[in-house]
C-alpha positions as CSV (number, residue, x, y, z in Angstrom):
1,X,62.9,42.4,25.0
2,X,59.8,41.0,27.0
3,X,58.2,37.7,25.6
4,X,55.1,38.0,24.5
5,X,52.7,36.4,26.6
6,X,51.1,33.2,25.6
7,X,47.5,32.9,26.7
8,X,46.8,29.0,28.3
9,X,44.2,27.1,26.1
10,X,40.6,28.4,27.3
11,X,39.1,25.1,28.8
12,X,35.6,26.2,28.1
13,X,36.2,26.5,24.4
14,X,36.7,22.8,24.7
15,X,33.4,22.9,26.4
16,X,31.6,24.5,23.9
17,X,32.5,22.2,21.3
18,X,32.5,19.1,23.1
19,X,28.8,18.9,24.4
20,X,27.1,19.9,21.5
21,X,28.8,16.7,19.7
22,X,28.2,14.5,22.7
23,X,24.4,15.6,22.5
24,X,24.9,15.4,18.7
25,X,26.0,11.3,19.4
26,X,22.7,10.7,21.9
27,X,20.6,12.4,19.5
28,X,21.7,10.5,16.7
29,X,22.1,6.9,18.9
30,X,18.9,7.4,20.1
31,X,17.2,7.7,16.6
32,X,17.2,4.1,15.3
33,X,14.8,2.5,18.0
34,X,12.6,5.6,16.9
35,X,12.3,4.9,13.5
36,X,12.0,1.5,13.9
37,X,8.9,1.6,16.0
38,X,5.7,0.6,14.0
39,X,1.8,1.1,14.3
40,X,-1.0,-1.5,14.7
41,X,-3.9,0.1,12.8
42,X,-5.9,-0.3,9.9
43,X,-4.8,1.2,6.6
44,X,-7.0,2.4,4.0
45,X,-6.3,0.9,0.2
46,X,-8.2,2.1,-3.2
47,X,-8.1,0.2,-6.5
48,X,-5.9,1.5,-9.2
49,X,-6.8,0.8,-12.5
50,X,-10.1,0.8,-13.5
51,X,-13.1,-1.7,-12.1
52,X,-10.7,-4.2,-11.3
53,X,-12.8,-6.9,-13.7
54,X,-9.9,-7.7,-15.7
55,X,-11.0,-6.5,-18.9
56,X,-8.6,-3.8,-18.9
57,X,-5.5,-5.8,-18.0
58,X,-6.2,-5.5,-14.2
59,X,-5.7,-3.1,-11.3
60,X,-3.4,-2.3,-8.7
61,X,-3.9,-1.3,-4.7
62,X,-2.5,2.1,-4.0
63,X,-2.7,3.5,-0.5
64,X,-5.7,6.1,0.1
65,X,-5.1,9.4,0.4
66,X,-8.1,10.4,2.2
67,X,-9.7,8.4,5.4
68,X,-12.6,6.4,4.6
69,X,-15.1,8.4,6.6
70,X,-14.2,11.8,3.9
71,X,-13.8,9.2,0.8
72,X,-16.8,8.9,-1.6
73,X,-16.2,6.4,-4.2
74,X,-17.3,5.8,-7.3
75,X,-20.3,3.1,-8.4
76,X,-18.0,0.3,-9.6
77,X,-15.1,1.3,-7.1
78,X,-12.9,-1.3,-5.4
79,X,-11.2,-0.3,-1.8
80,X,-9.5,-2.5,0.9
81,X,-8.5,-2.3,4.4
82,X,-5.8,-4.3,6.1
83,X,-5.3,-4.6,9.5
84,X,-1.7,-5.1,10.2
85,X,2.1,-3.9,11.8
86,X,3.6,-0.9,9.6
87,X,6.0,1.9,10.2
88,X,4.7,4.2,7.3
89,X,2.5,4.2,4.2
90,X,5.6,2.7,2.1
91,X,5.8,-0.6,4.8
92,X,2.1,-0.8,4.8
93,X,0.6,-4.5,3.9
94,X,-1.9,-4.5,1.3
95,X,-5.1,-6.4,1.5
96,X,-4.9,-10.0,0.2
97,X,-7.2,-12.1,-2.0
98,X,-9.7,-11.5,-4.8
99,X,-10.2,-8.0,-5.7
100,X,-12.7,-7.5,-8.6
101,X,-15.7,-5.8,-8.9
102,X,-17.8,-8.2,-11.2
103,X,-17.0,-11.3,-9.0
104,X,-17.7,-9.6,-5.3
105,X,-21.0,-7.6,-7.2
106,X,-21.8,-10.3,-8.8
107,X,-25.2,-10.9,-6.5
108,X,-25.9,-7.5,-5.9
109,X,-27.6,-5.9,-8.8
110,X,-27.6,-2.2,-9.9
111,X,-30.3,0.0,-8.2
112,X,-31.5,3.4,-9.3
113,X,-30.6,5.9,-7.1
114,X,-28.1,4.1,-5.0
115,X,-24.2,3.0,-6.4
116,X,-22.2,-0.6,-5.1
117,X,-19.4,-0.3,-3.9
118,X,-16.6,-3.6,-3.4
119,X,-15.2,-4.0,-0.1
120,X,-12.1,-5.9,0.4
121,X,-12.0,-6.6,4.5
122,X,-8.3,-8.4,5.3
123,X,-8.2,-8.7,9.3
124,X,-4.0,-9.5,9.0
125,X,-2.2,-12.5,10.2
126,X,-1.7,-13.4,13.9
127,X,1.7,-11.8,13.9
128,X,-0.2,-8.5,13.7
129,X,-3.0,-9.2,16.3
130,X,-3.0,-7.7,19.7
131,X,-1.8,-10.1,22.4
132,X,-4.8,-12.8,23.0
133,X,-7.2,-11.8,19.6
134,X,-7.3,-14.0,16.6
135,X,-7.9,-12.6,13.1
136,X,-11.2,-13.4,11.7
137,X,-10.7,-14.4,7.6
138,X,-10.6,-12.1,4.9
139,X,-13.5,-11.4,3.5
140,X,-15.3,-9.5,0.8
141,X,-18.9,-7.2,0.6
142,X,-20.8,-5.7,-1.9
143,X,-21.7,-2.2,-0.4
144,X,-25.6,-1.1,-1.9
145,X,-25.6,2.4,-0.9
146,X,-26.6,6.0,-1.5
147,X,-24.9,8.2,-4.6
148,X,-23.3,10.3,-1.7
149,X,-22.3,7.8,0.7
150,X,-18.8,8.0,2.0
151,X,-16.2,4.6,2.5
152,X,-17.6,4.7,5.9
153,X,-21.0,4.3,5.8
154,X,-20.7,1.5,2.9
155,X,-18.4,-0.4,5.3
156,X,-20.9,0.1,8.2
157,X,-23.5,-1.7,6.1
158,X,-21.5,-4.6,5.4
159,X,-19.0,-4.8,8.3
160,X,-20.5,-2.9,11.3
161,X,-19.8,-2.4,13.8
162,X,-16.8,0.1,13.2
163,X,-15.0,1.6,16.5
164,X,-13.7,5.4,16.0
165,X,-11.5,6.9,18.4
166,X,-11.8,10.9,19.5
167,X,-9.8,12.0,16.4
168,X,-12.1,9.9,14.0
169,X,-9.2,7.2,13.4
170,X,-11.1,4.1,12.5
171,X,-10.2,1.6,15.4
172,X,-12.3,-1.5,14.6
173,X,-14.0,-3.4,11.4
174,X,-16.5,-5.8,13.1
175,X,-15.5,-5.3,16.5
176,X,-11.5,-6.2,15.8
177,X,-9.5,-5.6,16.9
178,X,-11.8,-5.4,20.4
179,X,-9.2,-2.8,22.2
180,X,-6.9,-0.7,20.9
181,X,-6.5,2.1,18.2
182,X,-3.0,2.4,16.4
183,X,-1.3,1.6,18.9
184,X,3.1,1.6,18.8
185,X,4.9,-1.4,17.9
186,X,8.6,-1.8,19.2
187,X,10.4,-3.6,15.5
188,X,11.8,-6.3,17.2
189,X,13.8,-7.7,13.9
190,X,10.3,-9.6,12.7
191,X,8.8,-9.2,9.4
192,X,6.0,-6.8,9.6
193,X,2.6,-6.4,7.7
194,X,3.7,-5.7,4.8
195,X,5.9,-8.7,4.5
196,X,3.5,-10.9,5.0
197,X,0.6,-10.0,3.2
198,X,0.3,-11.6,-0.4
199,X,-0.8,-10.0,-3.1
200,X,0.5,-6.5,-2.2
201,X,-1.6,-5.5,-0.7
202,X,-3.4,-3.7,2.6
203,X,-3.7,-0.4,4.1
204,X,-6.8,0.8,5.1
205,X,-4.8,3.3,7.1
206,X,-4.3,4.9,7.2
207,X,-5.4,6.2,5.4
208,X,-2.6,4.9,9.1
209,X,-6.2,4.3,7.6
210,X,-8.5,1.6,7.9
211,X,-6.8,3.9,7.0
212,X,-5.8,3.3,9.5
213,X,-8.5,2.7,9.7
214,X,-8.8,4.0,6.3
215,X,-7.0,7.1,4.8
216,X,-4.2,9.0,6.0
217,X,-6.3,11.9,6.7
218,X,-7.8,10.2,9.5
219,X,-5.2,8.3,11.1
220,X,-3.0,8.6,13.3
221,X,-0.1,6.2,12.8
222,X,-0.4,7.5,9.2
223,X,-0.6,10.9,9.7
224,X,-0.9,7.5,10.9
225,X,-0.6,6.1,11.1
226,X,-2.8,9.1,9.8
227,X,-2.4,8.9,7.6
228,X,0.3,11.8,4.2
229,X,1.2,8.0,4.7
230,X,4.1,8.3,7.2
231,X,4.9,8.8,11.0
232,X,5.6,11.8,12.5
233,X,7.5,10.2,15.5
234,X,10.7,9.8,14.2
235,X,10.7,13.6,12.5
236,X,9.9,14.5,15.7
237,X,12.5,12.9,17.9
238,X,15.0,14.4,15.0
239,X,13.8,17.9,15.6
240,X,13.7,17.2,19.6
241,X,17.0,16.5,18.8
242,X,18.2,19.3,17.1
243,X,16.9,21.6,19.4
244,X,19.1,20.1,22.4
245,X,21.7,20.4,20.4
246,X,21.6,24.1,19.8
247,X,20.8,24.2,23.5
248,X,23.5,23.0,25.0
249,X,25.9,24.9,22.7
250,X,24.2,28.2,23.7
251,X,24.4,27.2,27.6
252,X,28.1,26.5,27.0
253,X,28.7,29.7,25.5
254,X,27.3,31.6,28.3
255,X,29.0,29.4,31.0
256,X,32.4,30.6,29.1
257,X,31.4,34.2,28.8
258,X,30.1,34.2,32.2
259,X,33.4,32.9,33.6
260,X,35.7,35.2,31.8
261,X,34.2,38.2,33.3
C-alpha cells in the first residue's frame, strides 16, 4: 500500500493572511494621532430658545448648521462665533459672556424696513491663538440691517473687516486671526476650546464656522471644520486604510497563484 502523500504547508497561504493583518495593525496604529488632530477656525453658534431676554426661562447656544454667509436670521435673533482649537462640532467651544437680545439691542432701536440682529464676537483664549497673536476681548454688536441680510453682512457692519478664503470659509472677524484659515492642530494632551470656554459656548464654525467661520456649510474643519459639524480626516485615513488592506491581500493572492503555476 503507497502512503498517501502529504502536501508541505503552502508558505504563501501564510502570506496571504499575514500582511493584510500587519497592514490591518498600521492602519489601525496609525489612526489615533489622526483623530486627535484638531482645527483652528471660527465656529458658527445660533441661540436656542427664543430671544434670549430671559423672559422665557432663557436660551441655549447650539452649533449652526448653515455658514454665516447662507444664514438669514430672524429680527430679534442671537448668534455667536468663537474663535478657538476643536476636533469636531461636538469639541467645539461656545462663545462666552452675555448673550441677550434686550441688553446688547438695548441702544439700537427698531427701524422700519430693516431687522437687528445680536452678535456675540468671542476671539478665544491665548491657548487657541496662532503663535505670536493675542486675542482681542469678547465683545458684543447690535447688527441694524436689511430684512434679507444674511449673518455675514450683519457681521461686516459691526465687525469688518472679515477674511474669506477660496471656498468661502470665514478666516478672520476684524482682521484675527491676521494669517491663517482652519488651519490643523496636532492634540498635544492640552485642553482644547471647548474646555476652556465658559458658558458653553462658541462655534462660529463652523459652521468649522465662524463657522468656522460660521456654519458648517462653509467650513472646512467642520465640513470643518466645515462645517455637518465634524472632520472628515479621520474617516478618511479609515477608508485610506481599508483600501490598503484589501490591497495587499489581493497582491498576496496573486503572488501565490502566480507561483504555483
Amino acid at each position: 500500500m503507497i502512503p498517501r502523500r502529504t502536501s508541505p504547508a503552502n508558505p504563501f497561504r501564510f502570506r496571504f493572511l499575514f500582511l493584510p493583518l500587519l497592514a490591518l495593525v498600521i492602519v489601525i496604529g496609525s489612526a489615533g494621532p489622526a483623530l486627535a488632530t484638531g482645527y483652528r477656525y471660527w465656529s458658527f453658534w445660533e441661540q436656542d430658545g427664543g430671544r434670549g431676554d430671559g423672559r422665557d426661562g432663557g436660551s441655549a447656544w447650539t452649533y449652526a448648521t448653515q455658514g454665516p454667509s447662507t444664514a438669514r436670521p430672524s429680527d430679534g435673533d442671537v448668534q455667536g462665533l468663537r474663535f478657538s482649537v476643536s476636533r469636531d462640532a461636538n469639541d467645539a467651544a461656545e462663545p462666552r459672556g452675555a448673550a441677550d437680545f434686550a441688553s446688547i439691542c438695548a441702544k439700537t432701536p427698531p427701524s422700519e424696513g430693516r431687522k437687528r440682529v445680536a452678535l456675540v464676537i468671542d476671539f478665544g483664549t491665548a491657548a487657541d491663538a496662532p503663535s505670536g497673536e493675542t486675542p482681542p476681548e469678547p465683545r458684543t454688536a447690535c447688527a441694524l440691517v436689511p430684512e434679507d441680510a444674511t449673518t455675514a453682512e450683519a457681521l461686516a457692519t459691526v465687525a469688518g473687516p472679515l477674511r474669506y478664503d477660496t471656498n468661502a470659509l470665514l478666516c478672520a472677524i476684524a482682521d484675527y486671526p491676521e494669517t491663517g484659515c482652519g488651519d490643523p492642530v496636532p492634540d498635544t494632551g492640552a485642553n482644547t476650546g471647548a474646555n476652556t470656554g465658559a458658558n458653553t459656548g462658541a462655534d462660529t464654525g463652523a459652521d468649522t464656522g465662524a463657522d468656522t467661520g460660521a456654519g458648517t456649510s462653509d467650513e472646512g474643519p467642520k465640513a470643518s471644520a466645515g462645517e455637518d459639524g465634524s472632520s472628515g480626516g479621520p474617516s478618511l485615513g479609515l477608508f485610506a486604510g481599508a483600501g490598503v488592506v484589501v490591497l495587499l491581500g489581493a497582491a498576496a493572492v496573486w503572488q501565490a497563484r502566480r507561483r504555483r503555476g
